[in-house]
C-alpha positions as CSV (number, residue, x, y, z in Angstrom):
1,X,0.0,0.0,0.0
2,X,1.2,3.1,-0.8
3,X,2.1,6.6,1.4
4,X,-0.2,9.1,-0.1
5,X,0.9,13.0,0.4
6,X,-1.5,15.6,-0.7
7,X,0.1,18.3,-0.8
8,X,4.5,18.1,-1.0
9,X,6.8,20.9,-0.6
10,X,10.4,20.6,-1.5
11,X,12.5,23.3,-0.2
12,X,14.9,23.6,-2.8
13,X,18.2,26.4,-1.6
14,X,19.7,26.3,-5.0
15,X,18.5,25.3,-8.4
16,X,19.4,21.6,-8.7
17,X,19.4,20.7,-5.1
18,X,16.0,18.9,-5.9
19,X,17.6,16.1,-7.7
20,X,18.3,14.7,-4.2
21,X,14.6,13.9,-4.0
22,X,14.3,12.3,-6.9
23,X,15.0,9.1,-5.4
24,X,12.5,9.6,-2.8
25,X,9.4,11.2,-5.6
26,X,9.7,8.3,-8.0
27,X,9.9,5.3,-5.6
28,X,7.4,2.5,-5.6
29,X,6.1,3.1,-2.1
30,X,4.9,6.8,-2.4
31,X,2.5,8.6,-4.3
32,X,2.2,12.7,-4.1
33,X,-1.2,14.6,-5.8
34,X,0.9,17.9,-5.5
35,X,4.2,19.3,-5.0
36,X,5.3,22.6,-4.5
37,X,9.3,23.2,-5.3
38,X,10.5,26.4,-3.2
39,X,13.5,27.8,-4.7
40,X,15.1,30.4,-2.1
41,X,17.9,31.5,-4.7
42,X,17.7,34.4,-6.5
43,X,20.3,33.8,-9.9
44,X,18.2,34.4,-12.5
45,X,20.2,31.9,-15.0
46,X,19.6,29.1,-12.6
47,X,16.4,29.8,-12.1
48,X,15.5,29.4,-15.5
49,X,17.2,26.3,-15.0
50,X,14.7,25.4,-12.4
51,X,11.9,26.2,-14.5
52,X,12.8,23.4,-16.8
53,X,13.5,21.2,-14.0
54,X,10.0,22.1,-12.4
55,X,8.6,21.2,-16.3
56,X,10.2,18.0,-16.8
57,X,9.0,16.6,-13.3
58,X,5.7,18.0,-13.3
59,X,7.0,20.3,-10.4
60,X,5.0,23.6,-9.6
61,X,7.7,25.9,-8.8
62,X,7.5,28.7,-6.8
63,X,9.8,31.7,-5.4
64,X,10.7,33.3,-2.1
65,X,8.9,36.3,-1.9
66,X,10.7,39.6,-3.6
67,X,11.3,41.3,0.5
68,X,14.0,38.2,0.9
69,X,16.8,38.0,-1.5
70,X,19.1,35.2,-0.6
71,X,23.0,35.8,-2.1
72,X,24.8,33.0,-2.6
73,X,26.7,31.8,0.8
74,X,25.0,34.8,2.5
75,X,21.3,33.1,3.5
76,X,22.2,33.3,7.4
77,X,21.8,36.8,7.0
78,X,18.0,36.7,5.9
79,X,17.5,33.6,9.0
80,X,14.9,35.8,10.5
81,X,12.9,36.1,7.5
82,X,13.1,33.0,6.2
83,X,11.9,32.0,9.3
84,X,9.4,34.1,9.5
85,X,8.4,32.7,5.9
86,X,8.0,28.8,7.2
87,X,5.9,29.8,9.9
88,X,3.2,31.6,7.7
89,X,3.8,29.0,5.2
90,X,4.4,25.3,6.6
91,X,0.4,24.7,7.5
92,X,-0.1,24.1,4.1
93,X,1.6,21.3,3.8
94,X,1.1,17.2,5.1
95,X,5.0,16.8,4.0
96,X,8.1,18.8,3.6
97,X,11.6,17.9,2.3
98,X,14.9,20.0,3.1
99,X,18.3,19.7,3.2
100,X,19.9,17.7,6.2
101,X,22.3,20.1,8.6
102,X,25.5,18.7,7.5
103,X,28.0,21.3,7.3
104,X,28.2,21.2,3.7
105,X,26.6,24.7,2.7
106,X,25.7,27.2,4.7
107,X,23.1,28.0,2.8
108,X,21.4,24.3,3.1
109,X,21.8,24.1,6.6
110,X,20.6,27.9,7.3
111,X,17.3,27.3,5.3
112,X,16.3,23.9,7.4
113,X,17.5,25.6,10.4
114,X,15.1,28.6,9.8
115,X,12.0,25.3,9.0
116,X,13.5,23.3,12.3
117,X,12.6,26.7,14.7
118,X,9.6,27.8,12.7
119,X,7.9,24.4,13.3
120,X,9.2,24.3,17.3
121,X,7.6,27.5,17.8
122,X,4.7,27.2,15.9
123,X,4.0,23.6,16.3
124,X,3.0,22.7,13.1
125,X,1.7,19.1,12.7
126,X,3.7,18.5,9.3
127,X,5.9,15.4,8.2
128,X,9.5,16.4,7.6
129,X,12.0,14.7,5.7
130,X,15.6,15.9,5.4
131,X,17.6,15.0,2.3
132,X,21.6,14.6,2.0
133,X,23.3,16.3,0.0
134,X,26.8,16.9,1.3
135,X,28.6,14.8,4.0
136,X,31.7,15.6,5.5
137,X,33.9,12.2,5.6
138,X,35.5,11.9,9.5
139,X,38.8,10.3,8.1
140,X,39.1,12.5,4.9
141,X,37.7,15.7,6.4
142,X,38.4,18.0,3.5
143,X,36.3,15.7,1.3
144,X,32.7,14.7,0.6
145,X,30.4,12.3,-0.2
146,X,26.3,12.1,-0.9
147,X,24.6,10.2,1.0
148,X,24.3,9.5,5.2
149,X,26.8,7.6,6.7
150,X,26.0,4.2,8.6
151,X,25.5,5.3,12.0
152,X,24.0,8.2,11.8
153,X,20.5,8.8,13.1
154,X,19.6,5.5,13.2
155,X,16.3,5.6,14.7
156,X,14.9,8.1,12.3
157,X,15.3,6.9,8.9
158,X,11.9,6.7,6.6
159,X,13.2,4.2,3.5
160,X,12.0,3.9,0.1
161,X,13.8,1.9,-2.9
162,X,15.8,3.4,-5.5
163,X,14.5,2.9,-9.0
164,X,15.3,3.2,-12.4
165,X,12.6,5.6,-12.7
166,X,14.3,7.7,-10.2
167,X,17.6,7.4,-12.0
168,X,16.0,8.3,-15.5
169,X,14.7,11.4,-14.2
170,X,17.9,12.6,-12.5
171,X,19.8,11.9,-15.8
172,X,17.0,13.3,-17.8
173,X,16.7,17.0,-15.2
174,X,20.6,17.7,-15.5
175,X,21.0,16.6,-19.3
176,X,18.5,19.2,-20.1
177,X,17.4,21.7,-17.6
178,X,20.9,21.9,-15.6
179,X,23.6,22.6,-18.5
180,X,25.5,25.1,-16.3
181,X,26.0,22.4,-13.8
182,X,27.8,19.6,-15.9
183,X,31.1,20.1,-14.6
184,X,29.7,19.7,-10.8
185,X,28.0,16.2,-11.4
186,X,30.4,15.2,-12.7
187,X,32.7,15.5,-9.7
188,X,29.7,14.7,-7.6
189,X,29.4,10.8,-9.7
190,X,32.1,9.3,-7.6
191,X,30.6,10.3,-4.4
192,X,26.9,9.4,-5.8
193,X,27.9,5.8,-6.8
194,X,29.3,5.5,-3.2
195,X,26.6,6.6,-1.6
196,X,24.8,4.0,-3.9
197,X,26.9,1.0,-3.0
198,X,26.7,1.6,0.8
199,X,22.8,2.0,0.4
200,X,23.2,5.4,1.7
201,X,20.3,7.2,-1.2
202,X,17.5,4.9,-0.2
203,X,16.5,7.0,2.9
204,X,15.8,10.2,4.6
205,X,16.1,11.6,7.8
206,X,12.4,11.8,9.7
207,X,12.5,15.4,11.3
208,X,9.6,16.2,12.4
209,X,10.0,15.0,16.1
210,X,13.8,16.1,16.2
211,X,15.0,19.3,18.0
212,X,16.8,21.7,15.8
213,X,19.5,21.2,18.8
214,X,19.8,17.1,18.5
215,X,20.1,17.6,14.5
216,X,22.9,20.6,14.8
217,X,24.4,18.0,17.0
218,X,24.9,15.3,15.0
219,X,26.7,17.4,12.0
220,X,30.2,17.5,11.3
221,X,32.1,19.7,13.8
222,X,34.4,21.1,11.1
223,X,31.7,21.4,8.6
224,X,33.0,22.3,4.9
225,X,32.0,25.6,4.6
226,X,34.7,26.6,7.3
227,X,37.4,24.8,4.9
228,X,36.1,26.1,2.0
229,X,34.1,29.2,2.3
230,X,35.8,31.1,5.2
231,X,32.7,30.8,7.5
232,X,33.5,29.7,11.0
233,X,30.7,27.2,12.3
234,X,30.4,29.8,15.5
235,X,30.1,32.4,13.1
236,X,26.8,31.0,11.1
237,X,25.4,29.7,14.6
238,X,25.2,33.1,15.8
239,X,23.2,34.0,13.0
240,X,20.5,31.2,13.8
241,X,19.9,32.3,17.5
């Protein structure tokens, strides 16, 4: 028997981050009457991008409102707003995926910080689901992989299988709508077929009855951004007080 979800909404921080929900969308188990793709960028070339993503996958795409533009590695600084946004927002919605706090981007893990505290303080009765899509690797830390790693919120895992159909769409979404990303997935292939082989894309993590606190917790204390982008972990955290 399958999940049904009336109403889905993927919250999406940059164009192409959907494609980590792919898996999940076209699985055998779950069936979804509408979905909502939120895309909190603002670069006008990828959303166009996103436009034919949203067309390919029968996606109906929508964008942050115009009173909260989100730069590029600078979302922390509109946390207030966009959390401000979820809370008049997330009651209309039975489901929502986001990025998992990873300490991959800031961006990712500002956005699901900004839906973890809206839904605490507002105490929405909505199913979350948090999708990987960076993963700092403990014994390579200046590295990354897709996918959760084996011992990693164990007790909160909501499966679903894999298919073709999932892998066809992914394939079909970056070949056409995400040209300016080629470069990227191709780097990211080696990391995906990883993930793959350690059955690491054939879950997400369930949210809904997680503290913002307990997830923060459980990502990487060196996250990548502070290699990478110059951002100090302390730094974004002060943001999301």
């Amino acid at each position: 028997m399958k999940n049904i979800f009336e109403r889905t909404l993927i919250i999406c921080p940059h164009a192409d981050d959907e494609l980590f929900t792919f898996g999940f969308l076209y699985s055998k188990e779950n069936h979804f009457k509408k979905i909502d793709l939120l895309l909190i960028g603002c670069n006008q070339n990828r959303q166009k991008e996103a436009i034919i993503s949203a067309k390919i996958n029968k996606l109906n795409l929508i964008n942050m409102q115009s009173n909260i533009v989100c730069i590029d590695s600078f979302y922390h600084l509109n946390f207030k707003k966009l959390k401000k946004y979820f809370s008049k927002n997330l009651g209309n919605y039975d489901l929502v995926l986001s990025p998992l706090i990873e300490g991959g981007h800031q961006d990712h893990d500002t956005v699901t910080a900004a839906l973890l505290k809206s839904k605490e303080s507002e105490n929405f009765k909505v199913k979350i689901l948090l999708y990987s899509t960076y993963r700092s690797m403990d014994k390579i830390p200046h590295l990354f992989r897709c996918g959760i790693p084996k011992g990693v919120f164990n007790n909160q895992k909501y499966y679903y299988s894999f298919t073709f159909k999932s892998i066809k769409s992914i394939t079909k979404t970056i070949l056409y709508a995400y040209k300016s990303q080629y470069l990227t997935w191709l780097i990211l292939l080696p990391f995906l077929i990883i993930a793959y082989m350690l059955k690491e894309l054939n879950y997400m993590i369930i949210a809904e009855n997680l503290s913002f606190d307990y997830i923060l917790g459980m990502s990487p204390k060196r996250p990548l951004y502070q290699t990478y982008r110059n951002l100090k972990r302390s730094t974004w955290f002060g943001y999301i007080q």
